[in-house]
C-alpha positions as CSV (number, residue, x, y, z in Angstrom):
1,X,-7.3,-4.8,-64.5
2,X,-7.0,-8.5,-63.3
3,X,-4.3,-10.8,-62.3
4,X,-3.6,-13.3,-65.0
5,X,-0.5,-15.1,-63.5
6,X,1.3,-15.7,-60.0
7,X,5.0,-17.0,-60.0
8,X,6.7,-18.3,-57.4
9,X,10.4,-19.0,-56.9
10,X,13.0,-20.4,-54.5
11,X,15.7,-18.5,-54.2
12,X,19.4,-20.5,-52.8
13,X,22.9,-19.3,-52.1
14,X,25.4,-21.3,-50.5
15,X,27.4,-19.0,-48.0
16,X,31.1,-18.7,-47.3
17,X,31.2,-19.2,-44.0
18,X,28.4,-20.7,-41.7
19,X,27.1,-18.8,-38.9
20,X,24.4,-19.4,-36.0
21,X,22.7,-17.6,-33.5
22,X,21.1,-19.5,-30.1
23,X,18.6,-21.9,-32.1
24,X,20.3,-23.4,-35.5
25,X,23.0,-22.5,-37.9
26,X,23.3,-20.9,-41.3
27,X,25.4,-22.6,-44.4
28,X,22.5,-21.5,-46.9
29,X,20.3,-18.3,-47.5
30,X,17.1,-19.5,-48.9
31,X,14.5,-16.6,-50.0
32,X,11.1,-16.9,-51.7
33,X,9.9,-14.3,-54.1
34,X,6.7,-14.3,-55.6
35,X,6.2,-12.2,-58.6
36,X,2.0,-11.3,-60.0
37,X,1.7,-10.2,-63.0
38,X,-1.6,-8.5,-64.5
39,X,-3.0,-8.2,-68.2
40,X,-2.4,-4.6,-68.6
41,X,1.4,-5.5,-67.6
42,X,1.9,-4.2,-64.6
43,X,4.0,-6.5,-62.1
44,X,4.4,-6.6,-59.0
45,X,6.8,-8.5,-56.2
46,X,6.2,-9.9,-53.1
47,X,8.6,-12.2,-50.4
48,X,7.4,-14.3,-48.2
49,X,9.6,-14.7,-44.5
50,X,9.9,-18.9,-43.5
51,X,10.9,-21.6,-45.0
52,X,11.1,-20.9,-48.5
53,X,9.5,-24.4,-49.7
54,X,6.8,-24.1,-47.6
55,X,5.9,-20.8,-48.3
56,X,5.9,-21.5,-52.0
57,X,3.5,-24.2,-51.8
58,X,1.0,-21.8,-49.5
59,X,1.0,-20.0,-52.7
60,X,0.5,-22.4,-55.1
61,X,-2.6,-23.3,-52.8
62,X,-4.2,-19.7,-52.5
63,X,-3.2,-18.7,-56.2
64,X,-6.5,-20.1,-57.6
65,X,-8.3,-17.6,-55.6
66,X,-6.9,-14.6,-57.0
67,X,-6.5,-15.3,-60.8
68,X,-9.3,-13.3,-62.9
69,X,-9.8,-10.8,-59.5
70,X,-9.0,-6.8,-59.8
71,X,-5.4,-6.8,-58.2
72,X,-6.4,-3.2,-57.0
73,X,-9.2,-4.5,-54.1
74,X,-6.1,-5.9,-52.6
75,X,-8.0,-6.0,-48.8
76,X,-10.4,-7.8,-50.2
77,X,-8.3,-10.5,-51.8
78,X,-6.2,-10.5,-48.5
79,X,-9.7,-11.6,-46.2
80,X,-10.4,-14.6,-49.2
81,X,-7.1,-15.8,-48.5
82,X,-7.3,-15.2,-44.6
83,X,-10.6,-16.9,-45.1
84,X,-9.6,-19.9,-47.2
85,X,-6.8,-21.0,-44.5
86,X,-8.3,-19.5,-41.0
87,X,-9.4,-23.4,-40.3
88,X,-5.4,-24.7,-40.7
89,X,-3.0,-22.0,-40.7
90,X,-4.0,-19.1,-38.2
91,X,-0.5,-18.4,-37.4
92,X,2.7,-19.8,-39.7
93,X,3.8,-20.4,-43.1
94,X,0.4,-20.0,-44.8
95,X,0.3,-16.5,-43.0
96,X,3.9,-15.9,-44.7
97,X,1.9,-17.0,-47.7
98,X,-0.6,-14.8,-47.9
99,X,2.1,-11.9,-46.8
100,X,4.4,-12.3,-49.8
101,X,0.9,-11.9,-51.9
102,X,-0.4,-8.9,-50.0
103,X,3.1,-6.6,-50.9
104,X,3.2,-7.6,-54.3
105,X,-0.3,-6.5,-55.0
106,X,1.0,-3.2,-52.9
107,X,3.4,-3.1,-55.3
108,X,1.1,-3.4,-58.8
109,X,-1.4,-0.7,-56.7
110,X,1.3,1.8,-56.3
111,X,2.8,1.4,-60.0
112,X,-1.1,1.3,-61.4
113,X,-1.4,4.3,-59.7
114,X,2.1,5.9,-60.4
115,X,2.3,6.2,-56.0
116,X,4.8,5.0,-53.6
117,X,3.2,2.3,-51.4
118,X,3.6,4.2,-48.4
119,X,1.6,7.3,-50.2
120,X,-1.2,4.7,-50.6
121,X,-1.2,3.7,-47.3
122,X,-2.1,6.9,-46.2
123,X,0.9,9.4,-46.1
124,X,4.9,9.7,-45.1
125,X,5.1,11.0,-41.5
126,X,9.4,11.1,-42.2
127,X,11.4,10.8,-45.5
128,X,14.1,9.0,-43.9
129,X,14.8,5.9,-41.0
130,X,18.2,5.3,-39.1
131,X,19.2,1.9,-40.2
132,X,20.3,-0.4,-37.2
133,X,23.2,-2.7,-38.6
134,X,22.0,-6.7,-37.5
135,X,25.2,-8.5,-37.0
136,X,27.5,-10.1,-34.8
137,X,26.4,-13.8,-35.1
138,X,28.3,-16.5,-33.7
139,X,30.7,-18.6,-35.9
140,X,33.5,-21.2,-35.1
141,X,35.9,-19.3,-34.0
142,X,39.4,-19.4,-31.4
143,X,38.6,-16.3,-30.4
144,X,34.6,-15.3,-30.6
145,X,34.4,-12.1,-28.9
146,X,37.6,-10.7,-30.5
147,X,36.1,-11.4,-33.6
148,X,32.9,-9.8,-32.7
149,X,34.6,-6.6,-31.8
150,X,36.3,-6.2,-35.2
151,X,33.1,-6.3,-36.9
152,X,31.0,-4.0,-34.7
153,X,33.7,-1.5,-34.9
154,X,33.5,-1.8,-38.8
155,X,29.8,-1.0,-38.5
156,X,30.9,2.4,-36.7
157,X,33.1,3.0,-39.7
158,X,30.2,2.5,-42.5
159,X,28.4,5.1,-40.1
160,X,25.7,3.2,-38.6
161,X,24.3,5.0,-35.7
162,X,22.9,2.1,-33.9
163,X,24.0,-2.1,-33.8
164,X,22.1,-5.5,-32.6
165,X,24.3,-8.4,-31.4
166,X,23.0,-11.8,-31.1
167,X,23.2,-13.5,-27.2
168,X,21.9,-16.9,-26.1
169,X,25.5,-18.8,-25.8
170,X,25.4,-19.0,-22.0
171,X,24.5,-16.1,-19.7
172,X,28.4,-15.7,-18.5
173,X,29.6,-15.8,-22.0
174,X,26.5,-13.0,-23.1
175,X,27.8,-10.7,-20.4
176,X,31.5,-10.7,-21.2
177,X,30.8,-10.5,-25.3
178,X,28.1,-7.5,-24.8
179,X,30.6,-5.6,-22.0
180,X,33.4,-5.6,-24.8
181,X,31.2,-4.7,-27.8
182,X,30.2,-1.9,-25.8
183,X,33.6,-1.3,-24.5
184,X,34.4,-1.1,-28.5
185,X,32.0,1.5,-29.8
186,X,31.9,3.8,-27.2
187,X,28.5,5.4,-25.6
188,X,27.4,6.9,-28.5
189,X,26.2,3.9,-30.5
190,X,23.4,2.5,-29.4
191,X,23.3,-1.2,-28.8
192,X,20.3,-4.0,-28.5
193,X,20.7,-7.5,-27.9
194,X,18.8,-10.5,-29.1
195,X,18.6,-13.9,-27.4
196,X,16.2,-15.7,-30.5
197,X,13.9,-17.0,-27.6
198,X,17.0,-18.6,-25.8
199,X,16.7,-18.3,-22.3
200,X,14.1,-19.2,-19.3
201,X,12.7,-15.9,-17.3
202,X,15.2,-16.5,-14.8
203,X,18.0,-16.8,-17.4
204,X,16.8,-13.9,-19.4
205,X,16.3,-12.0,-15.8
206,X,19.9,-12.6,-14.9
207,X,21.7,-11.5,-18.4
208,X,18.9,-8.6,-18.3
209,X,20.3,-7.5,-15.2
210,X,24.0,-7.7,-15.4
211,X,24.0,-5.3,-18.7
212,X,21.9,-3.0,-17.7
213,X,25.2,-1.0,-17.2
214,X,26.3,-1.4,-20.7
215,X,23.2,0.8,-22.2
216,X,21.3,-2.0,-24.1
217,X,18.9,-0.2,-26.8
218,X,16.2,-3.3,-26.0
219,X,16.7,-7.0,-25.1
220,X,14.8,-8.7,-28.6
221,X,13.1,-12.2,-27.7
222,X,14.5,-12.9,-24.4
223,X,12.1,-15.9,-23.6
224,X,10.2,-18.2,-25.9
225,X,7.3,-16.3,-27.6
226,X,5.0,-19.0,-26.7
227,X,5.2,-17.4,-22.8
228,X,3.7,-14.4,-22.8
229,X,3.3,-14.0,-19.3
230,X,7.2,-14.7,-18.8
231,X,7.4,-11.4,-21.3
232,X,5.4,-9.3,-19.3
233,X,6.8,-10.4,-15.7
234,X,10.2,-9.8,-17.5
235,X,9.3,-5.7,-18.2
236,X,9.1,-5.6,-14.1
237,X,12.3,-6.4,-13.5
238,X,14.9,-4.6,-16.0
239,X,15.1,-1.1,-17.5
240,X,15.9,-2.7,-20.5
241,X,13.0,-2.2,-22.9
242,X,11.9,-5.5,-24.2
243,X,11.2,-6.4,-27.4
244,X,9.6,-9.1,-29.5
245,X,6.9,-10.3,-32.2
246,X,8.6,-11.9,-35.2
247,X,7.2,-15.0,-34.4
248,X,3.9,-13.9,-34.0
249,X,1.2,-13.4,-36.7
250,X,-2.3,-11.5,-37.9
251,X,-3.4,-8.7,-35.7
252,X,-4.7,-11.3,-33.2
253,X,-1.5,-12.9,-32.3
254,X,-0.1,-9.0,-32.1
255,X,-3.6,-8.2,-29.9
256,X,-2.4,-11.1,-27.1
257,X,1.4,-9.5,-26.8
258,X,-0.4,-6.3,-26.1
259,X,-3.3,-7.1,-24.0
260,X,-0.4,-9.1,-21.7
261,X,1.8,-6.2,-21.7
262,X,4.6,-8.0,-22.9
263,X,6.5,-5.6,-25.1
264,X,7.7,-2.1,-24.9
265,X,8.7,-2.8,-28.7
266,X,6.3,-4.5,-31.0
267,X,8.3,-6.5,-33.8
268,X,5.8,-7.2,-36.2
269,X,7.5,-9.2,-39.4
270,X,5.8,-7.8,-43.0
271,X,6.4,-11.0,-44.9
272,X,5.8,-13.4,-42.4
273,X,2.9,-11.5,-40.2
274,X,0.3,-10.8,-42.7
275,X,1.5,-8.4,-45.2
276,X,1.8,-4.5,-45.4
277,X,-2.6,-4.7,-45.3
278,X,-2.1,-6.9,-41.6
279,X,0.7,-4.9,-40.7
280,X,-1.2,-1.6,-40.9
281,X,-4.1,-2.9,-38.8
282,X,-1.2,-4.3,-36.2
283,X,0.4,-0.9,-35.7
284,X,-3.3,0.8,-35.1
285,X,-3.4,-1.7,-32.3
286,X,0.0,-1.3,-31.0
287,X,-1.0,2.8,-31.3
288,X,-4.2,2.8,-29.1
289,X,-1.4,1.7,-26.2
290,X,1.0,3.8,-27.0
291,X,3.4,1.0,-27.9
292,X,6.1,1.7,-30.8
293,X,7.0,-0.6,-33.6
294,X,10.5,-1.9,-35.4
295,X,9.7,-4.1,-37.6
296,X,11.9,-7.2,-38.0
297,X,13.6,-7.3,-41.7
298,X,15.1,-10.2,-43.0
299,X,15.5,-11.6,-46.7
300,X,15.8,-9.1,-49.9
301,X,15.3,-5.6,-50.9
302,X,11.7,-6.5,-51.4
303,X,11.4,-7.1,-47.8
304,X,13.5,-4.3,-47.0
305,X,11.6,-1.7,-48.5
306,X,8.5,-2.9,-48.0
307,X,9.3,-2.2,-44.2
308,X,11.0,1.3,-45.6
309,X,7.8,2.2,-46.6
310,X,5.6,0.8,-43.4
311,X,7.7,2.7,-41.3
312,X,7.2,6.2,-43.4
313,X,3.7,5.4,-42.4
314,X,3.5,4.8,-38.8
315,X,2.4,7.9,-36.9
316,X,5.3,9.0,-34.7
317,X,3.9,7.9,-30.2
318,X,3.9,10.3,-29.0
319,X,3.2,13.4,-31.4
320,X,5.3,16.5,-31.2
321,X,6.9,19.0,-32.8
322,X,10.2,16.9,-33.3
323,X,9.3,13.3,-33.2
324,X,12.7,10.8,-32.9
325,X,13.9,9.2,-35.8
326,X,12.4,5.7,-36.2
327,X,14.9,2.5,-37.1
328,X,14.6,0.0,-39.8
329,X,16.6,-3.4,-39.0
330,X,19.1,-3.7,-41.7
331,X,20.6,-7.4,-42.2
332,X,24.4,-7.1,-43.1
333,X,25.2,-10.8,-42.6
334,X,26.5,-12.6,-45.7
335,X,23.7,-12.7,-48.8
336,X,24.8,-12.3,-52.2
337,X,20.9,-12.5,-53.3
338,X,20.4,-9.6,-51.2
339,X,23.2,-7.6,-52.9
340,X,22.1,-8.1,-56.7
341,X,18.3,-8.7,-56.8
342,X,16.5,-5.4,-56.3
343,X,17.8,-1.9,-57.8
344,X,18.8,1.0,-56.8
345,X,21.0,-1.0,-54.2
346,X,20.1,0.1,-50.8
347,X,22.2,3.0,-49.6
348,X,23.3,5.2,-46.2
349,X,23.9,8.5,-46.2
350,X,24.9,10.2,-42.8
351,X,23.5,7.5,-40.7
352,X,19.7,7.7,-42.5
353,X,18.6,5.7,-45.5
354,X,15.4,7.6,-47.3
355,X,12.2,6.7,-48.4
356,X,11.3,5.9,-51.6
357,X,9.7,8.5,-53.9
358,X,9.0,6.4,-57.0
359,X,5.7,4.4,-57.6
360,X,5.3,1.2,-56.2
361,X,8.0,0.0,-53.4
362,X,10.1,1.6,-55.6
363,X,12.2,-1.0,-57.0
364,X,12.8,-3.5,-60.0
365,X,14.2,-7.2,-59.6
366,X,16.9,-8.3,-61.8
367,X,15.1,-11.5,-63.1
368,X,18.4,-13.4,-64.3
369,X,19.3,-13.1,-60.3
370,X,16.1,-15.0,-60.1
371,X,17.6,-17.7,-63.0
372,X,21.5,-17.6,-61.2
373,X,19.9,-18.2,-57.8
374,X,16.9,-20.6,-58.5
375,X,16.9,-23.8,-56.4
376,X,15.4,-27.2,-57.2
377,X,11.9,-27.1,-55.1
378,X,12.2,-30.2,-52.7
379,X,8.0,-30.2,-52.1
């Protein structure tokens, strides 16, 4: 078998109603896909997690290295491309690049081989995850935290067992939207928070503090992830678990926020960090100290079940008889190309979402969603 063509596509959908978080606002979802196709037929689709543009011409730059090559060596096509851009791109969109890649030839291994991806990686340790619903953005708005309230209560009603809210307006503001979320849902949903690398260690120290009352799940990037030693002072002084590394790439960027100690929750990104291959090697890290993963999910169903299936591999830390149930962040901001690309549509049942049994990740893309939501490529 051998990989005759690699297509890449911008993906571009205008949204309703803009909302931000602590860095920058969002008026437009803008995905890339990447779809390789092989002479025997067999296609498979990757997405890359960035800016779109970018990623697509990281591609377009490592696609000569793979056309003509067995699709089914897929570690060793990963190391040419780690190779061709270690000089200029150890950590960023080329990693994203070669990330989008690395799932869809998961995806043409596991069809070759009629195998769900997470099979191929080695086994399913569970046949379900607890989706956690990400949400609660900020928006213009007379009345913010009533506003947030109504939709975290909604999430309770679609069943989710579990919620994120964004944080990073102010530290007053945080504590007063995160005491009446909690206030809203009651004890028995369990809620994280995530700043976006908003605050200083003192900031982050203060909001970590003042809702330790409220139960917080785990405080996701509290301080920018360039500081690793603010992440790692930050553990000492909260019983919030802290979380973080969606801004962090290969398994050498993940081996610093270890050997710091900066996480109790490693966030490693599968279409930005290097793949489903990368991630794999990540979590063996993160398992020789003990330290558990959620990965951070953003984009389409590709990305989605790509992490679906990552997470039916990771080996429960600790083992036991009756490990807990493992979460899988589940975006439910507005994204029509979410909705329609990939089939079967993603769905809950009883708080879990299961793992995919057919070959591949388990999906097919709905190419005129491709045509509908193709942009014009500004680079």
């Amino acid at each position: 078998m051998k990989i005759t063509k690699v297509e890449t596509f911008v993906l571009s959908n205008q949204l309703k109603e803009t909302f931000f978080f602590s860095q920058w606002a969002y008026s437009e979802r803008r995905i890339f896909i990447v779809k390789i196709t092989t002479d025997e037929g067999v296609v498979g689709w990757g997405e890359g997690y960035g800016p779109a543009d970018m990623i697509k011409a990281g591609v377009n730059m490592v696609t000569p290295l793979l056309i003509g090559e067995n699709p089914l060596e897929n570690e060793t096509l990963w190391f040419k491309m780690y190779r061709k851009t270690l000089d200029f791109a150890r950590r960023g969109v080329l990693a994203a690049s070669i990330s989008a890649i690395d799932v869809a030839l998961w995806d043409i291994k596991g069809k070759t081989l009629n195998q769900p991806v997470s099979v191929l990686m080695g086994g399913q340790h569970r046949k379900r995850v607890v989706p956690y619903a990400t949400g609660l953005y900020f928006s213009e708005s007379d009345d913010l935290r009533s506003k947030l309230v109504a939709e975290a209560k909604t999430y309770v009603k679609q069943g989710f067992k579990a919620i994120k809210m964004k944080v990073g307006l102010s530290v007053s503001k945080d504590i007063g939207m995160v005491k009446a979320v909690r206030e809203a849902i009651g004890n028995d949903i369990n809620l994280m928070i995530d700043s976006n690398h908003a605050y200083s260690l003192r900031e982050a120290t203060e909001l970590a503090r003042a809702v330790e009352q409220y139960n917080i799940g785990w405080f996701e990037e509290p301080v920018s992830p360039e500081y690793y030693h603010h992440y790692s002072a930050l553990r000492t002084k909260t019983t919030i678990p802290i979380a973080g590394g969606e801004c962090e790439y290969l398994r050498y960027g993940f081996q610093t926020l270890l050997e710091n100690d900066c996480v109790d929750i490693l966030q490693v990104d599968i279409c930005g960090a290097g793949g489903l291959s990368e991630a794999k090697r990540i979590s063996t890290l993160a398992n020789t100290r003990g330290v558990e993963i959620v990965p951070h999910v953003w984009g389409t169903g590709i990305a989605f079940h790509a992490a679906l299936h990552f997470i039916a591999n990771l080996e429960p830390i600790p083992g036991r008889l009756h490990p807990p149930d493992m979460y899988i962040e589940y975006d439910r901001t507005e994204n029509d190309i979410r909705e329609s690309l990939t089939s079967p549509s993603i769905e809950m049942k009883n708080g879990y979402i299961d793992v995919p049994h057919t070959p591949g990740l388990g999906i097919e893309v709905d190419e005129e969603v491709i045509r509908n939501f193709s942009a014009e490529i500004l680079i």
